[in-house]
C-alpha positions, 0 to 999 in steps of 0.5 A: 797659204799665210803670206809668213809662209812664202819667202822671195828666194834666189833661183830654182830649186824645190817648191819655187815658182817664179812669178813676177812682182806686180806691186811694192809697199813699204810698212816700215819694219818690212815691205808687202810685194804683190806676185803674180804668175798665171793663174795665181796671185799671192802677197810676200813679206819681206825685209830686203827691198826688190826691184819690179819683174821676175822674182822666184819665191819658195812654197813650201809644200806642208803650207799649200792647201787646196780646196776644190770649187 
């Protein structure tokens, strides 16, 4: 999934995981998050600065592909 695709969001609702963010670092026009849940890890791209801890984020279901191993 490319990181432009997943978006920190306020809540539940469809294709939203909830994940914890692990790590922050500020690029200078935006901030890279790191996100973690069970299983899974993933980096977001966002404006708005968070705080660590519990973030929900949206997956949109046309950017998710899975390949099996």
């Amino acid at each position: 999934m490319r990181t432009e695709r997943i978006h920190l969001v306020e809540g539940e609702g469809p294709n939203h995981l909830q994940m914890t963010l692990d790590a922050s670092l500020y690029l200078g026009s935006a901030w890279e998050y790191r996100l973690s849940c069970p299983g899974l890890s993933l980096k977001v791209h966002s404006e708005e600065r968070r705080e660590p801890g519990l973030v929900w984020c949206s997956l949109p279901k046309d950017a998710v592909w899975i390949f099996p191993g």
